[in-house]
Structures are given as C-alpha cells and as structure tokens.
N, CA, C and O atoms as a Tripos MOL2 file, in Angstrom:
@<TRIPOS>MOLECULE
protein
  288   287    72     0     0
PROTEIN
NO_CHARGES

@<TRIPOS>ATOM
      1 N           2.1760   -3.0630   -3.3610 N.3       1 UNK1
      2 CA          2.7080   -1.7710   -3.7180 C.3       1 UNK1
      3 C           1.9330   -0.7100   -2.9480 C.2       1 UNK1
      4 O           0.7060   -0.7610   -3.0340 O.2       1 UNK1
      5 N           2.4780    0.2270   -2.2200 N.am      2 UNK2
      6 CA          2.0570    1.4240   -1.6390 C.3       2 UNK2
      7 C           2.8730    2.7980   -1.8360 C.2       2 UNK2
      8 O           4.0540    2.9410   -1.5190 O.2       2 UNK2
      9 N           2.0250    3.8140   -2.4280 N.am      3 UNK3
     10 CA          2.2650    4.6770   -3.0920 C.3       3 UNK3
     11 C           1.1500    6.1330   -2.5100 C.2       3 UNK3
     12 O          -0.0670    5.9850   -2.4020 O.2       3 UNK3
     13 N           1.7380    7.2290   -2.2530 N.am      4 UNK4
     14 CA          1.3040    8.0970   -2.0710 C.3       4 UNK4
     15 C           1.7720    9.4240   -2.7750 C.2       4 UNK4
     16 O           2.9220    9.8320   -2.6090 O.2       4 UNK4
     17 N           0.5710   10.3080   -3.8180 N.am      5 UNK5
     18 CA          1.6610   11.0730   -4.6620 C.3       5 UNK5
     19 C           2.6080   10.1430   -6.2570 C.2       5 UNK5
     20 O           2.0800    9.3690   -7.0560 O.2       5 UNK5
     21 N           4.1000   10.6230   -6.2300 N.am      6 UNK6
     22 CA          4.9070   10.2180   -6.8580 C.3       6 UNK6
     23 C           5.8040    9.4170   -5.9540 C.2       6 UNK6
     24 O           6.7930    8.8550   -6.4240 O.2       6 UNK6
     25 N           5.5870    9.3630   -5.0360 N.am      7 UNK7
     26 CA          6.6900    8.2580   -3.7790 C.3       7 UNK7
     27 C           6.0090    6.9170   -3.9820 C.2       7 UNK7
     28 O           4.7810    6.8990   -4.0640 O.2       7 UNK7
     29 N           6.6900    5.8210   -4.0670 N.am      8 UNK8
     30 CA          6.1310    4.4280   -4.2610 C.3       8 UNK8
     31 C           6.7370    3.4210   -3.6440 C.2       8 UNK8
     32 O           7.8910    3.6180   -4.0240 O.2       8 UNK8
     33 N           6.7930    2.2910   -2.8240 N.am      9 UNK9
     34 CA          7.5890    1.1620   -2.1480 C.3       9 UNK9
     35 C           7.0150    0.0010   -3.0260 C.2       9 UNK9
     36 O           5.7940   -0.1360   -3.1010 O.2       9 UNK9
     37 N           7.5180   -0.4940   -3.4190 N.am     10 UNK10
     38 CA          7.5320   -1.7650   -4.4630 C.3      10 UNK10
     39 C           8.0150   -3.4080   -3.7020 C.2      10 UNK10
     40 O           9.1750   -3.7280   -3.9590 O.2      10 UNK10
     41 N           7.2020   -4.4200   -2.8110 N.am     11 UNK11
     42 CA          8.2150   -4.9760   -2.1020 C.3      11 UNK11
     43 C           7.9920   -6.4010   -3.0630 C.2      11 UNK11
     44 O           8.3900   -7.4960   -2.6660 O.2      11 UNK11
     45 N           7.5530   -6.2810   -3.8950 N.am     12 UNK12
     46 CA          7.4250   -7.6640   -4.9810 C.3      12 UNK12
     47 C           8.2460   -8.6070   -4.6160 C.2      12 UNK12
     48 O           7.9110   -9.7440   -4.2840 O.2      12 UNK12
     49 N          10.0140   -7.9130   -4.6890 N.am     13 UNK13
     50 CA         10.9970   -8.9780   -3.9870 C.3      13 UNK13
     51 C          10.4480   -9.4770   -2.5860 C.2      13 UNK13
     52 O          10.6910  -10.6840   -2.5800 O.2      13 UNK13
     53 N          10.1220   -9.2980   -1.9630 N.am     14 UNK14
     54 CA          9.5240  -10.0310   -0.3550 C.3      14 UNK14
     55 C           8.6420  -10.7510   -0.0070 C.2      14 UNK14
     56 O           8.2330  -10.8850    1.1460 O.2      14 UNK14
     57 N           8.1510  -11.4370   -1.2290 N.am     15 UNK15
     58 CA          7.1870  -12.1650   -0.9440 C.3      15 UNK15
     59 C           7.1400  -13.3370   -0.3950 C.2      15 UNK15
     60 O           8.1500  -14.0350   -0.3210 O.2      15 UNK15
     61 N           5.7460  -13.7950    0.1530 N.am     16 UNK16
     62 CA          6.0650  -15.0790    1.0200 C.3      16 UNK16
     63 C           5.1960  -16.2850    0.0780 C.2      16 UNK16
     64 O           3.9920  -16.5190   -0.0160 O.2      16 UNK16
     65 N           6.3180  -16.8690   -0.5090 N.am     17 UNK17
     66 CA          5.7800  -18.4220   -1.0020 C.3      17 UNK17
     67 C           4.6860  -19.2420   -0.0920 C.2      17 UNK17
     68 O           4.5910  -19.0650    1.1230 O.2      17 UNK17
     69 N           3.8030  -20.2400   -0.8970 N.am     18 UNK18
     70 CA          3.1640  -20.7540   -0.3080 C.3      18 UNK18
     71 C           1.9550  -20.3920    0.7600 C.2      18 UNK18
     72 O           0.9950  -21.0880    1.0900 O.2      18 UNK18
     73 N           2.2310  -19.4190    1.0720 N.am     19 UNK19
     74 CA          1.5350  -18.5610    2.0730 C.3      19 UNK19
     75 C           0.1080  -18.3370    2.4280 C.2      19 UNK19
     76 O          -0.1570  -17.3920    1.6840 O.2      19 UNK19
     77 N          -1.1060  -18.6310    3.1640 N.am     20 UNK20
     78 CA         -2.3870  -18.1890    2.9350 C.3      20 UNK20
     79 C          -2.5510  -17.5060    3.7560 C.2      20 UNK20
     80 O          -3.6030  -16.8860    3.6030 O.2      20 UNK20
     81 N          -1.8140  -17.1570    4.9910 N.am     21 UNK21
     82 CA         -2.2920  -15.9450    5.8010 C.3      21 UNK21
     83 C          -1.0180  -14.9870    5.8170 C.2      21 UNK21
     84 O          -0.4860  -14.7700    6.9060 O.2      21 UNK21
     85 N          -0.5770  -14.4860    4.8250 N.am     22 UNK22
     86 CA          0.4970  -13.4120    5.0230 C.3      22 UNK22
     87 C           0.6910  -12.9440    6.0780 C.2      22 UNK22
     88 O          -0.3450  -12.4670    6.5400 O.2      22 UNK22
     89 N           2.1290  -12.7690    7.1510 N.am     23 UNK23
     90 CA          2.2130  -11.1790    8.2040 C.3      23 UNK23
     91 C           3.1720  -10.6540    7.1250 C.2      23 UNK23
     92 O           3.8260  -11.2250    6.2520 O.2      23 UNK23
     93 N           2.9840   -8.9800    7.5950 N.am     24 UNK24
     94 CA          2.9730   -8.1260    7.0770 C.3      24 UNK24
     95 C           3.8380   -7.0950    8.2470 C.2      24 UNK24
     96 O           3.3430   -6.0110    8.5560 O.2      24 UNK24
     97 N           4.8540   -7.4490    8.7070 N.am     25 UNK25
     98 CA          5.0180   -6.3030    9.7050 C.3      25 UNK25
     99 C           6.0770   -5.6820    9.4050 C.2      25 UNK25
    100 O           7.2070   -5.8800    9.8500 O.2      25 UNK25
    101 N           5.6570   -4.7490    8.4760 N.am     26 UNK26
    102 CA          6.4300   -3.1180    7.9050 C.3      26 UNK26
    103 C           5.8630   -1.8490    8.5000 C.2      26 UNK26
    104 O           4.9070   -1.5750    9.2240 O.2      26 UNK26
    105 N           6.6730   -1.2990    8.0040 N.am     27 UNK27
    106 CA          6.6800    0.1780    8.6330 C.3      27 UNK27
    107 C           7.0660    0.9780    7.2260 C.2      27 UNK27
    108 O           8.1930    0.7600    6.7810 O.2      27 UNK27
    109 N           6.2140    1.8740    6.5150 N.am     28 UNK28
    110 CA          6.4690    2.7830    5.4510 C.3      28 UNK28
    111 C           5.6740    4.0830    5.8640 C.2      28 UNK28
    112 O           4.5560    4.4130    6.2610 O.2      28 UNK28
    113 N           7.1860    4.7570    5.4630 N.am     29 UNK29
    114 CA          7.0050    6.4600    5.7170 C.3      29 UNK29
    115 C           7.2200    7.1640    4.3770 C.2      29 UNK29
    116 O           8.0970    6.9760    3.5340 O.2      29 UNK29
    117 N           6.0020    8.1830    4.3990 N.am     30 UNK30
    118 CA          6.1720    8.9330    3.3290 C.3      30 UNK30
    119 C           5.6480   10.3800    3.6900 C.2      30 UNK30
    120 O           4.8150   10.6980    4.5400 O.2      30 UNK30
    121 N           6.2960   11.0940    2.8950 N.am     31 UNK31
    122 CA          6.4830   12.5070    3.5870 C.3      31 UNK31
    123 C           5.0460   13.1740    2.7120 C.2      31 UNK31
    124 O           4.5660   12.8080    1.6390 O.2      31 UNK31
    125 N           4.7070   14.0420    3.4470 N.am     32 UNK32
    126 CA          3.0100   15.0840    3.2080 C.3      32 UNK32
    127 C           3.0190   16.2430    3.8920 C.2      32 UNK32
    128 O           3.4300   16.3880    5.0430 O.2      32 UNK32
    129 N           2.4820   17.2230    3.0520 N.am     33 UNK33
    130 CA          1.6700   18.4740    3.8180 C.3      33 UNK33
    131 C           0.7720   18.3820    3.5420 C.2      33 UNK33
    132 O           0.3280   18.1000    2.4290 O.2      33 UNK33
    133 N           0.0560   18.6790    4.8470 N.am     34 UNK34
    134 CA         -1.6690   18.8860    5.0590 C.3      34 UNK34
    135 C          -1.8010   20.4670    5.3260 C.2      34 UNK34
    136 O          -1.0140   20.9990    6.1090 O.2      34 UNK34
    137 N          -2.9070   21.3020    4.6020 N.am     35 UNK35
    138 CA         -3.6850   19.9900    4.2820 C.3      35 UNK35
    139 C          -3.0670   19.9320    2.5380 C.2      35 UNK35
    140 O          -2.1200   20.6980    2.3590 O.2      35 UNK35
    141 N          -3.4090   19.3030    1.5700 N.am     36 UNK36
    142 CA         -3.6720   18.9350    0.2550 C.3      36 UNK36
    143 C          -2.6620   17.7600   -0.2590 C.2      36 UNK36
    144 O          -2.0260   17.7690   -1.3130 O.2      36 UNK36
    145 N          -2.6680   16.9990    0.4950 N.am     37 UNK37
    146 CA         -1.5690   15.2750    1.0720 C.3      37 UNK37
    147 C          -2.8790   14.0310   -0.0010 C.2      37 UNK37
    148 O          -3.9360   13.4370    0.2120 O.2      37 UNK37
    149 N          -1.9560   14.2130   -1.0740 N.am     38 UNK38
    150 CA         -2.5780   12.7890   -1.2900 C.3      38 UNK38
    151 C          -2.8950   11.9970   -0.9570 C.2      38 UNK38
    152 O          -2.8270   11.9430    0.2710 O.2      38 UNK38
    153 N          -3.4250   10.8730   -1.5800 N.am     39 UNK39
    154 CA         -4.1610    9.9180   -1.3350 C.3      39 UNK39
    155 C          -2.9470    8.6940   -1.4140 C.2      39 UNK39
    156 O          -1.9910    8.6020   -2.1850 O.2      39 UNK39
    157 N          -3.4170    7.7430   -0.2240 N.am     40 UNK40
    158 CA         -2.6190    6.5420    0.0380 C.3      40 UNK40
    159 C          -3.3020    5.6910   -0.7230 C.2      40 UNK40
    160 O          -4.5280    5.6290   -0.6290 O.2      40 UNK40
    161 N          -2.3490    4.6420   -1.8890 N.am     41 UNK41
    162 CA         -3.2600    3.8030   -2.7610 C.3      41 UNK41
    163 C          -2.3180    1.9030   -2.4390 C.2      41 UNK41
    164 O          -1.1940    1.6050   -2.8430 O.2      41 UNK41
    165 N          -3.1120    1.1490   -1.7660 N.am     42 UNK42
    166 CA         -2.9080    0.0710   -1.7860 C.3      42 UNK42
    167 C          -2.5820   -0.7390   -2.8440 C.2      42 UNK42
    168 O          -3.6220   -0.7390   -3.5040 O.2      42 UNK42
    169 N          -1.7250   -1.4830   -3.4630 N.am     43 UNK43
    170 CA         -2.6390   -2.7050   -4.2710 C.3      43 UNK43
    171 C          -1.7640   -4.0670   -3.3310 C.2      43 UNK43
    172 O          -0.6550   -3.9590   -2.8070 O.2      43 UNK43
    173 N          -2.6290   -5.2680   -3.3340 N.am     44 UNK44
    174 CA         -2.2550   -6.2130   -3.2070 C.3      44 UNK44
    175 C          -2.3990   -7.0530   -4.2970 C.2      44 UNK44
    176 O          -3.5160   -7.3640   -4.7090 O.2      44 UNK44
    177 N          -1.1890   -7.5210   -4.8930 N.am     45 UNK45
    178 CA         -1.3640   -8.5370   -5.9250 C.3      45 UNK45
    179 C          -0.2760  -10.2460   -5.3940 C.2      45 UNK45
    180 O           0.5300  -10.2030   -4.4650 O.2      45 UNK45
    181 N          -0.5100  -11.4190   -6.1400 N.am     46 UNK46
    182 CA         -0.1090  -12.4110   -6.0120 C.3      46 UNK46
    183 C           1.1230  -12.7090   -6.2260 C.2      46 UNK46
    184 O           1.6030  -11.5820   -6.3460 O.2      46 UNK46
    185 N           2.0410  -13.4900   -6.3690 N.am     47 UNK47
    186 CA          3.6150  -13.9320   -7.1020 C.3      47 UNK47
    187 C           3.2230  -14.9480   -7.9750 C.2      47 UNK47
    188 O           2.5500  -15.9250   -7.6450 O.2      47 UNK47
    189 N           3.7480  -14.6540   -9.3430 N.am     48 UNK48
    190 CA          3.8240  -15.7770  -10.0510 C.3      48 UNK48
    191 C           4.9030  -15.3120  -11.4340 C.2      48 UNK48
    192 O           4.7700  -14.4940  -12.3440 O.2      48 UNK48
    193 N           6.0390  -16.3170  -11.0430 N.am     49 UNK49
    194 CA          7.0070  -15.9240  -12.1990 C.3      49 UNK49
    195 C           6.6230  -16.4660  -13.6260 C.2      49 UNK49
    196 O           7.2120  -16.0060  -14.6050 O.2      49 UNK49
    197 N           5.9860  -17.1010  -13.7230 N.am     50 UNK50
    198 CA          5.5180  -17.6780  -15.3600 C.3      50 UNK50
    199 C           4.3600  -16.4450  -16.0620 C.2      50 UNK50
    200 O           4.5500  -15.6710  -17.0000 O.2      50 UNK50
    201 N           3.4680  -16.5850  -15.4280 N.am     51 UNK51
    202 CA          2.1430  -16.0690  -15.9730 C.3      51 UNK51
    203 C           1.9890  -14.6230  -15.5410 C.2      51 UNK51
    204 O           1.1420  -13.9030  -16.0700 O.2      51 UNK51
    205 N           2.8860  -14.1440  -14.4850 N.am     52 UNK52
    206 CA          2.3690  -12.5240  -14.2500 C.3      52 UNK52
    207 C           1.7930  -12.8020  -13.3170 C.2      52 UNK52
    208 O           1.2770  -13.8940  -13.0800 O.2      52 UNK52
    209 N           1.7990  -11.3220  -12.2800 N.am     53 UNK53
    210 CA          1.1590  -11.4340  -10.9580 C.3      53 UNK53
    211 C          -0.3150  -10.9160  -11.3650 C.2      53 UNK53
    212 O          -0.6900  -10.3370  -12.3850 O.2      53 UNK53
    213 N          -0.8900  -11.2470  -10.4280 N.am     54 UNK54
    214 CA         -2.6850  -10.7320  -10.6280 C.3      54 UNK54
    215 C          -2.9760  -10.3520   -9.2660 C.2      54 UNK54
    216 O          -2.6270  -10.8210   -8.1820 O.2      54 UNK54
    217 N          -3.7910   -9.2680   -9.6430 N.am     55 UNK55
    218 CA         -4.3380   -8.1120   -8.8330 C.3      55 UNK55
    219 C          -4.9930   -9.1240   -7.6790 C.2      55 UNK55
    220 O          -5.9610   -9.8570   -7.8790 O.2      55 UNK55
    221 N          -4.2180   -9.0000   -6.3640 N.am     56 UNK56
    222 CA         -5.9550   -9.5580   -5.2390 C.3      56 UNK56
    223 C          -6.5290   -8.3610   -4.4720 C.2      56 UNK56
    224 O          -7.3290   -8.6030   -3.5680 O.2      56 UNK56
    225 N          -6.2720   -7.3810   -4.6840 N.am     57 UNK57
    226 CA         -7.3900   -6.0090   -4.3580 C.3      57 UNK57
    227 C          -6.4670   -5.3670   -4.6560 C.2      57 UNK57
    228 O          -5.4070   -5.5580   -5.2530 O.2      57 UNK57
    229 N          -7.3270   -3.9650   -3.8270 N.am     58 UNK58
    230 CA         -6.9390   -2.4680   -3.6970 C.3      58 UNK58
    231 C          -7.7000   -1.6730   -3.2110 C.2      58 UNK58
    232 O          -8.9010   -1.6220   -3.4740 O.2      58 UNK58
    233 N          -7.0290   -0.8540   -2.3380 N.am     59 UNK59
    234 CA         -7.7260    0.5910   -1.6580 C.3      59 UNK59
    235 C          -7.0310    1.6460   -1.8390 C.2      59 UNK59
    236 O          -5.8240    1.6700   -2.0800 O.2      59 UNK59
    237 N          -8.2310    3.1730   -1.6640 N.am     60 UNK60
    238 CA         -7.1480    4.0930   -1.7720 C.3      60 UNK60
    239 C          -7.8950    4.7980   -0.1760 C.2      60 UNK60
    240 O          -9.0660    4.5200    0.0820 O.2      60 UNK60
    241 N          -6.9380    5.8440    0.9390 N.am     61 UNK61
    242 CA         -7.1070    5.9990    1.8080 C.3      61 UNK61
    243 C          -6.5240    7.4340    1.7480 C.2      61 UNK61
    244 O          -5.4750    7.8840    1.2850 O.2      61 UNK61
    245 N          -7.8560    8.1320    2.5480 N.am     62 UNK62
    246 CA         -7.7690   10.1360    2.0070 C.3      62 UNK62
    247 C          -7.0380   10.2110    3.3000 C.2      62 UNK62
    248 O          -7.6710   10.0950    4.3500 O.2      62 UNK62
    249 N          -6.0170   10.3580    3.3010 N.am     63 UNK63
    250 CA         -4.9950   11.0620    4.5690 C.3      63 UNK63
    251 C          -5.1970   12.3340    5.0600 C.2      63 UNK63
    252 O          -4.8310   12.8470    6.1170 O.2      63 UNK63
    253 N          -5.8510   12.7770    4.1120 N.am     64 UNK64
    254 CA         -6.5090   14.6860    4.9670 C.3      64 UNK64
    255 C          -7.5210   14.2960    5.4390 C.2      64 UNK64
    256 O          -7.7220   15.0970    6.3520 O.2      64 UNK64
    257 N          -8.5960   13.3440    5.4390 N.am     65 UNK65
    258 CA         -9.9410   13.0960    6.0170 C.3      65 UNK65
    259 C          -9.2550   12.1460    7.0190 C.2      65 UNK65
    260 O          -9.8270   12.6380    7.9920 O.2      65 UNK65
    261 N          -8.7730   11.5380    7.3630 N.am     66 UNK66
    262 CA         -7.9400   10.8120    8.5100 C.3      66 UNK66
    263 C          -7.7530   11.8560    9.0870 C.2      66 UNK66
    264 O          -8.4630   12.0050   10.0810 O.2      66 UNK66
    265 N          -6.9570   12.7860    8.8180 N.am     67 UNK67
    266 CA         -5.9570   13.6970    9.9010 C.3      67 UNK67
    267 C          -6.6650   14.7960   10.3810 C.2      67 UNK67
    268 O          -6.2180   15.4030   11.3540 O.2      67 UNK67
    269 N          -7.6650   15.1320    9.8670 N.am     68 UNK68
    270 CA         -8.3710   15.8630   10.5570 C.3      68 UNK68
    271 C          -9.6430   15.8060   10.8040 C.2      68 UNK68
    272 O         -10.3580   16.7990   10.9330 O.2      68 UNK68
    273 N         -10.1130   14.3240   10.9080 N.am     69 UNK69
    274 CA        -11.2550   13.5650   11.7210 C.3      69 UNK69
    275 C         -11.3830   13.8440   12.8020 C.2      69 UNK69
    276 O         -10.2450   13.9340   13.2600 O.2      69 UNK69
    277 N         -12.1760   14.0770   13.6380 N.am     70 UNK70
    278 CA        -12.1920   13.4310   14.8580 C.3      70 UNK70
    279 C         -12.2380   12.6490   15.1170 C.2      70 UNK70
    280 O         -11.4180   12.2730   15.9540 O.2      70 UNK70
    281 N         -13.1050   11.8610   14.6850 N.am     71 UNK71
    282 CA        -12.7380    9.9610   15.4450 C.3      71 UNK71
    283 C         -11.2010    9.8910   15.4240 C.2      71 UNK71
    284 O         -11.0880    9.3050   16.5000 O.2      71 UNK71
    285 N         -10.1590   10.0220   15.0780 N.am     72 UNK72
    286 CA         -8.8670    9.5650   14.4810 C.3      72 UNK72
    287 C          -7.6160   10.3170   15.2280 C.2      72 UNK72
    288 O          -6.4580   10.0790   14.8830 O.2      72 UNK72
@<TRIPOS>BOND
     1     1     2 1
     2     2     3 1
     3     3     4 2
     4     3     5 am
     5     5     6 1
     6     6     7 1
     7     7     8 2
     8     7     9 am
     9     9    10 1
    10    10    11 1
    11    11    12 2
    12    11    13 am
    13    13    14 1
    14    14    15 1
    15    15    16 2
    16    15    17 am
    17    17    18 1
    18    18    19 1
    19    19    20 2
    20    19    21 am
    21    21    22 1
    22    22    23 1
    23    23    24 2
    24    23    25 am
    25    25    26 1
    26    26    27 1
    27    27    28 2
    28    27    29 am
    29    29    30 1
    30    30    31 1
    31    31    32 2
    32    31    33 am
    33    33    34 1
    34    34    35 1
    35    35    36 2
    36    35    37 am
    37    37    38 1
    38    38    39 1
    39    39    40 2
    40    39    41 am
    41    41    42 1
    42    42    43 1
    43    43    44 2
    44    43    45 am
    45    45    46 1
    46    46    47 1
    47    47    48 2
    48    47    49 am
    49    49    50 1
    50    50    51 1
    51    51    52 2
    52    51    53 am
    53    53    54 1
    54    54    55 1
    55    55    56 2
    56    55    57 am
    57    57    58 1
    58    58    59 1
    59    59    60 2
    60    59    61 am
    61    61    62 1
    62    62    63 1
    63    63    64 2
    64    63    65 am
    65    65    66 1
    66    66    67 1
    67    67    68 2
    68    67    69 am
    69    69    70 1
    70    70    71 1
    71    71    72 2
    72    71    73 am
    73    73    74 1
    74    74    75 1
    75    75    76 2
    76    75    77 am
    77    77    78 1
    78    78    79 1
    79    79    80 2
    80    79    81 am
    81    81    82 1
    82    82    83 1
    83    83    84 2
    84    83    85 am
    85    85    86 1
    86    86    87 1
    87    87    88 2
    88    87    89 am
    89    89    90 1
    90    90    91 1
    91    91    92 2
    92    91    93 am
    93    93    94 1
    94    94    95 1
    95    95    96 2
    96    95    97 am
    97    97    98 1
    98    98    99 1
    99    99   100 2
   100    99   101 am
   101   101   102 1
   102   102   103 1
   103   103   104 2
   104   103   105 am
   105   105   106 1
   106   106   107 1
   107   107   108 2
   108   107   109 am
   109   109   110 1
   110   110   111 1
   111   111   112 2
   112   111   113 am
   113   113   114 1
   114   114   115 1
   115   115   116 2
   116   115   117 am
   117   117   118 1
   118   118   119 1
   119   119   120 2
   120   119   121 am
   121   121   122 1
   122   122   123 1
   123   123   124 2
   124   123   125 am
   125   125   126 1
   126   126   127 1
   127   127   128 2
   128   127   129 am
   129   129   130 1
   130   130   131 1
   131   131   132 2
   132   131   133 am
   133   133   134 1
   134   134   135 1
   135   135   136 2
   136   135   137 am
   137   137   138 1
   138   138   139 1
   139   139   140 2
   140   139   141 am
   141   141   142 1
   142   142   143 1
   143   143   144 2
   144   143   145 am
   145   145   146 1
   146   146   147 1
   147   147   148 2
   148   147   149 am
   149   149   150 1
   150   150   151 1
   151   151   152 2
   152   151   153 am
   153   153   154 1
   154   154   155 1
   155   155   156 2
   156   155   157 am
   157   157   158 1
   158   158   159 1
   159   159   160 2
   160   159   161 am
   161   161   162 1
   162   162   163 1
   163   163   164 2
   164   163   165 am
   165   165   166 1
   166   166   167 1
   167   167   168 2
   168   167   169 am
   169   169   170 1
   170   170   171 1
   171   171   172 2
   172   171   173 am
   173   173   174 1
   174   174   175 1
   175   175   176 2
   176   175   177 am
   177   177   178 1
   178   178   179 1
   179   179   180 2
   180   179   181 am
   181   181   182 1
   182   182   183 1
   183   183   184 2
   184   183   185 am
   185   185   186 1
   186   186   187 1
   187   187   188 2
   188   187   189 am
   189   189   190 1
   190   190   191 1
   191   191   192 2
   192   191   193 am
   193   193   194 1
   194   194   195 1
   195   195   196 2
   196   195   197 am
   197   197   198 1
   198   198   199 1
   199   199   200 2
   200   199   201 am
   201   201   202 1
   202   202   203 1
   203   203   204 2
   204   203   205 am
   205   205   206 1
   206   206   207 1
   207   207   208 2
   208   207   209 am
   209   209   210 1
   210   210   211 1
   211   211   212 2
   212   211   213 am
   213   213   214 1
   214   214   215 1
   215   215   216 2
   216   215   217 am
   217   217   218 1
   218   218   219 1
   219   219   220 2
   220   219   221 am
   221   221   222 1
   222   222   223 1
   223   223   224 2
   224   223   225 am
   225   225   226 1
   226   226   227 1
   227   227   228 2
   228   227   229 am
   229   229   230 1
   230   230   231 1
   231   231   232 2
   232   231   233 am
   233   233   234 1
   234   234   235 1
   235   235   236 2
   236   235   237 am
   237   237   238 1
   238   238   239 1
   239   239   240 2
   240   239   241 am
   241   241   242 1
   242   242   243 1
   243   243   244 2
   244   243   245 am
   245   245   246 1
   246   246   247 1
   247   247   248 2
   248   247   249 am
   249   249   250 1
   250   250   251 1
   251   251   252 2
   252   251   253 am
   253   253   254 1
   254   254   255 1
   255   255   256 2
   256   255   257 am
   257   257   258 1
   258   258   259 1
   259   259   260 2
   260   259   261 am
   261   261   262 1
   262   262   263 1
   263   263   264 2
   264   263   265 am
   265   265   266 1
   266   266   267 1
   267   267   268 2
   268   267   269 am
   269   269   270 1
   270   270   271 1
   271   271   272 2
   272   271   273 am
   273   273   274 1
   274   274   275 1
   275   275   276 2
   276   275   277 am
   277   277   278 1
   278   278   279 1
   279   279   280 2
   280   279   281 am
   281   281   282 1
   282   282   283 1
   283   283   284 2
   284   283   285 am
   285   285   286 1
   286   286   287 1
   287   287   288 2
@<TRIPOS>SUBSTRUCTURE
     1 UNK1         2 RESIDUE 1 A UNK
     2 UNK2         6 RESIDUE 1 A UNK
     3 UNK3        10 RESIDUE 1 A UNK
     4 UNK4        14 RESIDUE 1 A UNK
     5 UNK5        18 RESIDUE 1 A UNK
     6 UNK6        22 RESIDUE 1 A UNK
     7 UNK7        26 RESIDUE 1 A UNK
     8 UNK8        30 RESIDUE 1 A UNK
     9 UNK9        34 RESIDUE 1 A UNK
    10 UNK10       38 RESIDUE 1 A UNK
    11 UNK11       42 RESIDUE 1 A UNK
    12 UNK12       46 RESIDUE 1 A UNK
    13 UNK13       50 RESIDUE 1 A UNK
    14 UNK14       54 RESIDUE 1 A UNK
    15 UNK15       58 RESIDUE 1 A UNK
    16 UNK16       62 RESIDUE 1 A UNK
    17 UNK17       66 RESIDUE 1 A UNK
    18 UNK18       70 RESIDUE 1 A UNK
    19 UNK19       74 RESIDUE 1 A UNK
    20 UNK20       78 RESIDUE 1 A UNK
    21 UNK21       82 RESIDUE 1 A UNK
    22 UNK22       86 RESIDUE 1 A UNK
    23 UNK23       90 RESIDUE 1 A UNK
    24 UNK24       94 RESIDUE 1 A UNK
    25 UNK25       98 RESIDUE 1 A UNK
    26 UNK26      102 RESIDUE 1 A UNK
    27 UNK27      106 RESIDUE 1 A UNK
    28 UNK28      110 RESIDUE 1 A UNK
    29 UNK29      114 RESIDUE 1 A UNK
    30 UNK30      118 RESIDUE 1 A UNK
    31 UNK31      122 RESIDUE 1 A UNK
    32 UNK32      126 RESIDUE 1 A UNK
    33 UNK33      130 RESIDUE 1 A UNK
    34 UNK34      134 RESIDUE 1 A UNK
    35 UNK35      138 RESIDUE 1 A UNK
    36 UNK36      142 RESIDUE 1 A UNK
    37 UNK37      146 RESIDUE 1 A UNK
    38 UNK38      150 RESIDUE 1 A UNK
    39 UNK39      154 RESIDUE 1 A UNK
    40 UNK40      158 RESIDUE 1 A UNK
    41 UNK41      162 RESIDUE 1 A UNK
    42 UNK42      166 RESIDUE 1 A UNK
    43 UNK43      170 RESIDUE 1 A UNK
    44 UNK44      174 RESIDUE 1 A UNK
    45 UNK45      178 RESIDUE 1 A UNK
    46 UNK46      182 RESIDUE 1 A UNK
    47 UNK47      186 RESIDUE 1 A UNK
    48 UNK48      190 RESIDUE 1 A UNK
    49 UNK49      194 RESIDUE 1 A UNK
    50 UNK50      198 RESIDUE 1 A UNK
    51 UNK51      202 RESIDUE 1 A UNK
    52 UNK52      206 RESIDUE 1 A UNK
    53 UNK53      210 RESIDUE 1 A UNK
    54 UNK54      214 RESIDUE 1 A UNK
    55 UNK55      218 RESIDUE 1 A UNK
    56 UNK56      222 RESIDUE 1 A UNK
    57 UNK57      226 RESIDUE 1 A UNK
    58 UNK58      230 RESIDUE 1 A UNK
    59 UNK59      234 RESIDUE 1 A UNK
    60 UNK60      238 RESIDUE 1 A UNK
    61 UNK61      242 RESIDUE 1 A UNK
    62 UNK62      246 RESIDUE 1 A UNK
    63 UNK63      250 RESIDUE 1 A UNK
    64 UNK64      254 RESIDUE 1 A UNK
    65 UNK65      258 RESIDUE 1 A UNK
    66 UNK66      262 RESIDUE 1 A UNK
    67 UNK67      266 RESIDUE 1 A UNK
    68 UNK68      270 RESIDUE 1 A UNK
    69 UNK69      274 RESIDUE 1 A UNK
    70 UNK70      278 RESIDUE 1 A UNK
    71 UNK71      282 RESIDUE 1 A UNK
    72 UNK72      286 RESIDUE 1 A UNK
C-alpha cells in the first residue's frame, strides 16, 4: 500500500504467489504542492487468505526534503 495525504493505491489484488524476490515494476502518481506535500508512507505486507496478511515493513519518505535537497 502507498499512500500520500488522503490519496492511497491498494494493489493487494496483484500479488505474486510463491514469490521470494518480488519485481515490482509500477509507476504511481500522486498529485502535491510544495512546499507543505506530505509524506509518502510505504507498507509492505504478505498474502494470506486464511489468517490475514502481516506487516513485512514500512517507510515513510518527506517529499519536501527530497525536492528541495540538493543531493536530489
């Protein structure tokens, strides 16, 4: 799930069975003004239709300290 703000992409349906090295090649756009652009919040969780999915991390990523970094 990736969510910035109240905007959220949910791809639970897309998951890859069996899987230990996931690819991942999406593209998600979500709209911001900078500066005062929320924060981008990761979670990665597992598939499991019996027992519930479980959390395998999470990050959250300051898009105003990105965008007006210099390194960046």
């Amino acid at each position: 799930m990736l969510s910035v703000g109240k905007q959220e992409f949910n791809e639970r349906k897309n998951f890859q069975l069996n899987e230990s090295n996931p690819k991942f090649y999406k593209m998600f756009e979500f709209r911001g003004v900078f500066p005062g652009c929320n924060t981008l919040k990761i979670k990665m969780m597992d598939y499991d239709d019996f027992f519930g999915d479980n959390l395998i991390g999470e990050t959250e990523i300051d898009l105003e300290e990105r965008f007006f970094s210099v390194e960046w």
